[in-house]
LOKE-360247 format. One record per residue (C-alpha): residue number from 0; residue in three letters; x negated, y, z negated. Coordinates in steps of 0.05 Angstrom, whole numbers. Example, Ala and Ser with C-alpha at 12.3 -4.5 7.8 and 13.67 -1.06 7.14 Angstrom:
<sites>
fiti,kolgu,px,py,pz
0,ala,-246,-90,-156
1,ser,-273,-21,-143
</sites>
This chain:
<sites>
fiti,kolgu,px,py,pz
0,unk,20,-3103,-3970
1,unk,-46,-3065,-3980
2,unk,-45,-3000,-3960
3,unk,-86,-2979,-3899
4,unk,-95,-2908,-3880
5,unk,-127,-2875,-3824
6,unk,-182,-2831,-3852
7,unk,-157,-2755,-3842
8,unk,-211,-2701,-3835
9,unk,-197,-2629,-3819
10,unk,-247,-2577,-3766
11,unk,-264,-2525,-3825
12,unk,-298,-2591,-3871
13,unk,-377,-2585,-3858
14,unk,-368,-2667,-3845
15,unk,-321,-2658,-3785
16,unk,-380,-2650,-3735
17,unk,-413,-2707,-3759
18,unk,-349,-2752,-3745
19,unk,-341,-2714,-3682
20,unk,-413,-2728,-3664
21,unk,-399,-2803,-3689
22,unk,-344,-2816,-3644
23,unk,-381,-2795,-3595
24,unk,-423,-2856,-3591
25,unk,-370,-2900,-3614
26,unk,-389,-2932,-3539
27,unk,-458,-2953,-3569
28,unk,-450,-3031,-3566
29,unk,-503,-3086,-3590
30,unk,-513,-3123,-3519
31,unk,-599,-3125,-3546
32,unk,-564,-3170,-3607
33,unk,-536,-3226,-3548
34,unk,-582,-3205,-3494
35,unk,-631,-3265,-3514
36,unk,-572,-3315,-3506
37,unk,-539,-3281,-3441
38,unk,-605,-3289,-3401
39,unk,-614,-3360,-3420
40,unk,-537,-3379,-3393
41,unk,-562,-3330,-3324
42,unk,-613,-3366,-3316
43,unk,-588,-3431,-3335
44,unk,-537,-3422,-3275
45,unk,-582,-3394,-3219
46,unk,-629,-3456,-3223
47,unk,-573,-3509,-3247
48,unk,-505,-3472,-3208
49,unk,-444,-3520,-3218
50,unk,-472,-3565,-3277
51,unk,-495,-3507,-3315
52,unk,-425,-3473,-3305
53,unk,-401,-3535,-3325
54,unk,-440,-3546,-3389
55,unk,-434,-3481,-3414
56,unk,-357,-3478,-3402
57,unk,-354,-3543,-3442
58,unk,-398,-3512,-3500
59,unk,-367,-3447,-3511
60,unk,-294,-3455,-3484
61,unk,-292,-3526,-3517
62,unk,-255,-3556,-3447
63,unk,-272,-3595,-3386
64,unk,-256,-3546,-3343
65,unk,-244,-3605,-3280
66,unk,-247,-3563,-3216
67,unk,-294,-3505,-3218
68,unk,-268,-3462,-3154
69,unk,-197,-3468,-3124
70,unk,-158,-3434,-3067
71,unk,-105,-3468,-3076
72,unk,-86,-3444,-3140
73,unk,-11,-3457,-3149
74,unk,0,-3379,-3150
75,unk,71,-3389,-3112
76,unk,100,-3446,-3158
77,unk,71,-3407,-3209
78,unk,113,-3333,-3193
79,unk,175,-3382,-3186
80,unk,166,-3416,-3248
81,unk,169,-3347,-3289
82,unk,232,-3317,-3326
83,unk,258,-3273,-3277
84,unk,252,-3216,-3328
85,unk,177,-3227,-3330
86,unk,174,-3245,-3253
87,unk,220,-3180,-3245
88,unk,166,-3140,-3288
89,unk,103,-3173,-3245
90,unk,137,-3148,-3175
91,unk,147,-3085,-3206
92,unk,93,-3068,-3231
93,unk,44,-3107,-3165
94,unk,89,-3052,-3121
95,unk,72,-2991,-3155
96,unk,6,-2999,-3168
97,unk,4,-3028,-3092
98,unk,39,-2964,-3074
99,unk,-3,-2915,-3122
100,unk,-69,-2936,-3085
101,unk,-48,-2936,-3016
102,unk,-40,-2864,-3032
103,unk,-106,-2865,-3057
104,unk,-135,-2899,-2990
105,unk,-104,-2849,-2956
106,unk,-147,-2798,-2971
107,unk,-212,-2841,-2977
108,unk,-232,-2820,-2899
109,unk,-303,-2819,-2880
110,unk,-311,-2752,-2829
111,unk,-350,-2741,-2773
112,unk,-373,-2675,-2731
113,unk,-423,-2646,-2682
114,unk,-453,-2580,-2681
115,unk,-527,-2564,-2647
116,unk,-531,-2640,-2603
117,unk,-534,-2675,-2681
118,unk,-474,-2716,-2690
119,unk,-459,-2729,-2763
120,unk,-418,-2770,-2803
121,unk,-393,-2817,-2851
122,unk,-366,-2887,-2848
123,unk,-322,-2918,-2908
124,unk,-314,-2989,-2897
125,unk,-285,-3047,-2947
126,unk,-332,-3092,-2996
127,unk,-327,-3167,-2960
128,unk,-319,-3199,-3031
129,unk,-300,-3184,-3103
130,unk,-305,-3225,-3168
131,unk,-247,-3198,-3223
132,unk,-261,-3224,-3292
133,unk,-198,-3217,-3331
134,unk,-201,-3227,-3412
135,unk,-171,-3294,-3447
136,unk,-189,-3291,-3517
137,unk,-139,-3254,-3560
138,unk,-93,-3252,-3514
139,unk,-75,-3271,-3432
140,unk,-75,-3206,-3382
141,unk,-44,-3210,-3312
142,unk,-38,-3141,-3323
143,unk,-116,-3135,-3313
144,unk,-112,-3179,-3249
145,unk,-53,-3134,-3210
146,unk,-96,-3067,-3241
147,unk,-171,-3091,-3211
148,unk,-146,-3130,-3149
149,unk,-88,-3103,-3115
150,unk,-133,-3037,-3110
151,unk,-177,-3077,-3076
152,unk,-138,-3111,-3033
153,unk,-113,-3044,-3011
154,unk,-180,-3024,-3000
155,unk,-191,-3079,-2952
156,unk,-236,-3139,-2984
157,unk,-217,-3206,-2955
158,unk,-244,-3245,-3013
159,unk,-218,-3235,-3086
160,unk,-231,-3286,-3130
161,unk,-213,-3292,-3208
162,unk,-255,-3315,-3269
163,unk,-213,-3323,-3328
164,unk,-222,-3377,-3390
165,unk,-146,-3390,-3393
166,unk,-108,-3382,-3333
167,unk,-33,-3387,-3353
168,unk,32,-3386,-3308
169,unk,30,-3309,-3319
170,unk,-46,-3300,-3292
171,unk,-25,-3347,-3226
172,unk,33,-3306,-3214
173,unk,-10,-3246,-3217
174,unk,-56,-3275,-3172
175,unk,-5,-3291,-3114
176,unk,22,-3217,-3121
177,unk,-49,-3185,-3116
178,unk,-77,-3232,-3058
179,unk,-129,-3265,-3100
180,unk,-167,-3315,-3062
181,unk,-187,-3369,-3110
182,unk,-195,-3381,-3182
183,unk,-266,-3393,-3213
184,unk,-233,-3438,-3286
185,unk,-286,-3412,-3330
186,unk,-300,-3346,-3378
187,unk,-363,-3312,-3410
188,unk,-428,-3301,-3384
189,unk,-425,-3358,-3350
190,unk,-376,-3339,-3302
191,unk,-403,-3267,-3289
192,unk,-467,-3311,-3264
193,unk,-429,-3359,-3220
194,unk,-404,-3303,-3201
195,unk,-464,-3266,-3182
196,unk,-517,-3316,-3154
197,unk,-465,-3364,-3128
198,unk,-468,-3433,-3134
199,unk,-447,-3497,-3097
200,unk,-375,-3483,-3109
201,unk,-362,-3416,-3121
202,unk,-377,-3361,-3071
203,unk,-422,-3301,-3090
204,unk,-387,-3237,-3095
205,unk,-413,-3174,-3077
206,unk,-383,-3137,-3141
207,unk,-356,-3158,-3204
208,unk,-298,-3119,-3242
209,unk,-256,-3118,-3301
210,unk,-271,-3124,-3377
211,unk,-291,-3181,-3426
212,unk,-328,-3194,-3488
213,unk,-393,-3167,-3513
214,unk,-425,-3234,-3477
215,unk,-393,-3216,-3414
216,unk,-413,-3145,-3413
217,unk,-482,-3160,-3421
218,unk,-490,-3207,-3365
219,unk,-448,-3163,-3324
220,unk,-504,-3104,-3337
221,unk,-567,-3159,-3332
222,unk,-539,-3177,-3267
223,unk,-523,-3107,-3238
224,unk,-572,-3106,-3174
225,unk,-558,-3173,-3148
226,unk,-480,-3147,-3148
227,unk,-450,-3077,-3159
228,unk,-401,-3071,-3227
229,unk,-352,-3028,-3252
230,unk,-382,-3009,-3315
231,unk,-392,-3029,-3385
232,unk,-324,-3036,-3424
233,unk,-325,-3022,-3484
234,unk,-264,-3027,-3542
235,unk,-204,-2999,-3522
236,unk,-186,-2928,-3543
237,unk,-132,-2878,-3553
238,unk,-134,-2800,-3572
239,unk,-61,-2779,-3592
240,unk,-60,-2702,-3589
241,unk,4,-2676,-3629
242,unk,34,-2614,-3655
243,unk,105,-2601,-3696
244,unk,142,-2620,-3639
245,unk,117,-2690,-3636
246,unk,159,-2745,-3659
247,unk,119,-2789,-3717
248,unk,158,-2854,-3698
249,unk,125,-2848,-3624
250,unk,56,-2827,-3654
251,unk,42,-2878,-3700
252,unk,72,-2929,-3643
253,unk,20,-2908,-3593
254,unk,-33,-2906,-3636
255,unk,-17,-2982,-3661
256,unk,-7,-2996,-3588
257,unk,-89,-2992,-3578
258,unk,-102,-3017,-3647
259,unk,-75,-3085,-3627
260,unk,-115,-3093,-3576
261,unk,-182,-3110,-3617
262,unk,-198,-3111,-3688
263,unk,-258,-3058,-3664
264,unk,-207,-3017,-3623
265,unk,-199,-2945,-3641
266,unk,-132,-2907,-3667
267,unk,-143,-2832,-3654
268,unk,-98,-2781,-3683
269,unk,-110,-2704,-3662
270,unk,-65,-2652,-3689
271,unk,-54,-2588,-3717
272,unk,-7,-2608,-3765
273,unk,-19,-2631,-3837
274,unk,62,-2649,-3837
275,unk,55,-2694,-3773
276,unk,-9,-2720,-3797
277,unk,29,-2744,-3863
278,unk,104,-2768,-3828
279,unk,52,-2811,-3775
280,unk,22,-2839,-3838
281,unk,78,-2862,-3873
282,unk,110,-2890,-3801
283,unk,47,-2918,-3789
284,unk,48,-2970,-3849
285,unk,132,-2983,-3837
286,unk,105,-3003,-3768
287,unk,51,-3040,-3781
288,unk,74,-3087,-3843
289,unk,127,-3113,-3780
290,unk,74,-3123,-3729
291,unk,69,-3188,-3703
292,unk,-8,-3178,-3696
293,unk,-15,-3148,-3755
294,unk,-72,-3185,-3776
295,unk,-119,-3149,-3713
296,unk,-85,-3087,-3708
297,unk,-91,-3076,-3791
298,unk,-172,-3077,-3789
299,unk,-172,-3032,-3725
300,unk,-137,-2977,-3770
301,unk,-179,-2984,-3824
302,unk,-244,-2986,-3793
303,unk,-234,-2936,-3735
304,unk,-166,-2903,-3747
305,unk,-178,-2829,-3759
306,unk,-133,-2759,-3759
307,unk,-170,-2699,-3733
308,unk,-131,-2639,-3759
309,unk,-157,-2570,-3725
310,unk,-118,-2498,-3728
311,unk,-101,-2484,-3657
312,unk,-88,-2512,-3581
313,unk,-157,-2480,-3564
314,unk,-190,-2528,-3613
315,unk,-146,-2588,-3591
316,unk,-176,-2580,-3524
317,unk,-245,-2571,-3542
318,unk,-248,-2634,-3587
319,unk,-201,-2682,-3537
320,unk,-255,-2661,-3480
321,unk,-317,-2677,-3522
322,unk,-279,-2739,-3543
323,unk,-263,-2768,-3470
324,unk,-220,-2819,-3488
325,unk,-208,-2871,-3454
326,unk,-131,-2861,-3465
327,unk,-102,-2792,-3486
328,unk,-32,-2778,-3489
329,unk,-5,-2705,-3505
330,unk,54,-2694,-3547
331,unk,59,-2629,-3553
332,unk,95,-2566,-3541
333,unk,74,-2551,-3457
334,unk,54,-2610,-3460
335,unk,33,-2606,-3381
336,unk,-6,-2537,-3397
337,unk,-53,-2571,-3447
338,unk,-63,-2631,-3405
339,unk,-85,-2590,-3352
340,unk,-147,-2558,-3396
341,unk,-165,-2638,-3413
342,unk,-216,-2645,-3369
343,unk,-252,-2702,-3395
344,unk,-213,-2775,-3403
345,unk,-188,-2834,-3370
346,unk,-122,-2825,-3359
347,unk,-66,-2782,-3389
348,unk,0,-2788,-3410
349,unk,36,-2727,-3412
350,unk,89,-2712,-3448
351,unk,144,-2748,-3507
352,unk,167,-2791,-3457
353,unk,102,-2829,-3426
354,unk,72,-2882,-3472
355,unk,10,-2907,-3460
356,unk,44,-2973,-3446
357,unk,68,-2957,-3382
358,unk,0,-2944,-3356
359,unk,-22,-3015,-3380
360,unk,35,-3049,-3336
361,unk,82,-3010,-3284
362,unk,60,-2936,-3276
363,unk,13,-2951,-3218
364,unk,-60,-2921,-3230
365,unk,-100,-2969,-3255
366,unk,-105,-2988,-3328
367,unk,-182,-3003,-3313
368,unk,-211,-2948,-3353
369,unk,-279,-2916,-3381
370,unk,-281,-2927,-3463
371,unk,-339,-2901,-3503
372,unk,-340,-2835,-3482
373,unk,-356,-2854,-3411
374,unk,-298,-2808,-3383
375,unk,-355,-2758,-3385
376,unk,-374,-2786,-3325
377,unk,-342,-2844,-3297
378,unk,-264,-2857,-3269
379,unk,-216,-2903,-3256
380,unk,-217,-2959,-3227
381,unk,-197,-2950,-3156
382,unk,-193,-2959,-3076
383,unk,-260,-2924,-3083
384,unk,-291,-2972,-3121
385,unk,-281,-3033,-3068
386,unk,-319,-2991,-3014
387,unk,-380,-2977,-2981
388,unk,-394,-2920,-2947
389,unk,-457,-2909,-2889
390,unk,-480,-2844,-2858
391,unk,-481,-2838,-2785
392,unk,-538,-2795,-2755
393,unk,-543,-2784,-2680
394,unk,-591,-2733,-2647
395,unk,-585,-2711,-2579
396,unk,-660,-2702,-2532
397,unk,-651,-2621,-2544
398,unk,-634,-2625,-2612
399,unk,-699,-2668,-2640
400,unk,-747,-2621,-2594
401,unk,-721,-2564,-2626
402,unk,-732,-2594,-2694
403,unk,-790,-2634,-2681
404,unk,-850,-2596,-2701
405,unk,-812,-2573,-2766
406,unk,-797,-2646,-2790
407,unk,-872,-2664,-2772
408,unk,-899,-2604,-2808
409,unk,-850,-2630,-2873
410,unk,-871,-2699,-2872
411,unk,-949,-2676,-2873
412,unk,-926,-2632,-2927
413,unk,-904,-2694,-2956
414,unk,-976,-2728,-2937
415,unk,-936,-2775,-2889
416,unk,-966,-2775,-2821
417,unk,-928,-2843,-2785
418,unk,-867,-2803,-2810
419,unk,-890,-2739,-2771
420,unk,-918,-2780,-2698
421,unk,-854,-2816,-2698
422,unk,-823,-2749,-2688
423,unk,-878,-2723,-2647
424,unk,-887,-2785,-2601
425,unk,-820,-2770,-2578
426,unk,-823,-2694,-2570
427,unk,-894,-2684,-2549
428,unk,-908,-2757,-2508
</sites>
């Protein structure tokens, strides 16, 4: 077995900010190199709709895909068909997230009030219709179907409808348990467009969710406009953050639980411990040489798999928020304390006895997540995610003459006079 190490750096060597400032844009992603090829497919669909679909499906998935758009998907037969340990693991997992988001809902709440004759307000209501694109390339994910549509369901859309290249027993199963719709049977690009424009079979959505290849995030972000998204995902990610106390067996575990995701996934160790740094090592390579993907998990280690060793708690903080993983778990002494100063990642699991694992299948939050970085900014996916929200404005006869002149003198401020007369023609005759 060839030896494969993560690459260990420590805080006081002058290269350490320049892998810090590295990982930072480890969310930088070619799309420009397949943007050429994503646009023709787009387009392809939008003029041709079901035979482009069609053609494409046939070229890149090598299938005849037969039906394009069911409703009638099987999803019952499907649930009944399953082991009942992996039914019994759906129907868990389907209620807790169900029963994780309903929470959430629950304090979504538009708000309304009046004060001066101006009523004021805002209305949350659900999107009508929702396109999830789950994965089927190195490997099947109901997972990602309960995760992006039972929150949305919850939320309220009518209309969830699947795109996935392989749709196995599993993915059906998942579909009955999240109230999918229908099933659009085709992947890539090509399915983001159907997706997005519509076509004689399959219904236009008004957002698309849930991550794919490089293909299918670049049509999703060419065809953000016509539809809403959930972001650009990116590889997946986890930031292990470790002291003494940490057990090596569970480190290097979690960290190969990420790496087999994708060759171009990234392994992220952060400790200040040289000793745990070099008992995760060694466990690391027992682990891996028994690791039934071995062969993706092995390259993610190499190419991405580092140890960030820095001398105190303060520093662990400081580096896991400029990191904003997608995926940070914290085994450490308090481990609750030091969670609480992380205040940049996806999600975080706190503590010896929460792998990352359980957030991809029965925890309840989504496993939907920002990668790259992109906790910086963005969230979870959510019951937030599969609403609109409108303001309500209402002005009483006493409250707009009181106003009046003040709004007409701002929009001739502005150089807008038809703004300021439509205020006046009210308030002045």
């Amino acid at each position: 077995m060839t030896l494969v190490k993560l690459k260990t750096i420590r805080s006081e060597q002058p290269e350490f900010e320049t892998l810090l400032n590295q990982l930072a844009h480890r969310g930088d992603s070619d799309l420009t190199r397949v943007e050429p090829a994503v646009r023709e497919i787009l387009q392809a669909v939008r003029t041709e709709k079901d035979a482009a679909v069609r053609r494409y499906v046939e070229r890149f998935e090598q299938r005849d895909p037969g039906t394009l758009f069911q409703r009638d998907y099987g999803g019952k037969a499907a649930l009944e068909s399953l082991k009942p340990a992996v039914r019994a693991a759906l129907e868990l997992a389907a209620k807790r997230i169900r029963r994780y988001h309903e929470a959430q809902r629950d304090h979504l709440g538009g708000f309304e009030y009046t004060e001066g004759g101006i009523t004021l307000g805002s209305r949350v209501t659900p999107l009508a219709s929702l396109g999830v694109y789950a994965p089927g390339g190195k490997a099947l994910y109901p997972s990602s179907v309960l995760m992006c549509a039972i929150p949305a369901a919850v939320a309220g859309v009518k209309e969830i409808y699947l795109a996935c290249p392989q749709v196995n027993a599993e993915v059906r199963a998942a579909c009955e348990l999240a109230s999918v719709s229908g099933i659009v049977n085709a992947g890539g690009a090509q399915a983001v467009a159907a997706l997005a424009y519509g076509t004689e079979t399959i219904p236009r959505v008004d957002k698309i969710v849930g991550p794919g290849n490089l293909y299918v995030t670049a049509a999703k972000r060419l065809v953000f406009g016509e539809v809403d998204i959930d972001g650009l995902a990116g590889p997946s990610e986890i930031l292990v953050i470790a002291d003494d106390s940490a057990n090596p067996v569970h480190v290097a575990a979690d960290l190969l639980s990420q790496a087999e995701h994708d060759e171009a996934a990234y392994p992220l160790l952060l400790t200040t411990s040289s000793e745990l740094a070099r008992r995760t090592e060694a466990e690391l390579q027992r682990q891996l040489a028994a690791l039934p993907r071995r062969h993706i998990a092995e390259p993610s280690v190499q190419n991405n798999g580092y140890v960030l060793i820095v001398k105190d708690r303060a520093e662990l903080t400081q580096v896991a928020n400029r990191l904003a993983a997608e995926h940070v778990s914290v085994q450490t002494e308090a481990p609750r304390e030091l969670a609480d100063s992380i205040l940049r990642a996806g999600a975080l699991f706190i503590g010896p006895m929460t792998p990352e694992a359980v957030g991809d299948y029965v925890a309840g939050p989504s496993h939907v997540l920002p990668t790259g970085g992109a906790a910086r900014f963005g969230a979870p996916l959510g019951v937030y995610d599969f609403v609109s929200r409108s303001s309500l404005i209402e002005y009483s006869r006493e409250a707009l003459f009181e106003q009046g002149d003040l709004i007409a003198e701002f929009a001739r401020a502005e150089g807008l006079e038809a703004h300021a007369r439509a205020v006046l023609v009210r308030t002045q005759g």
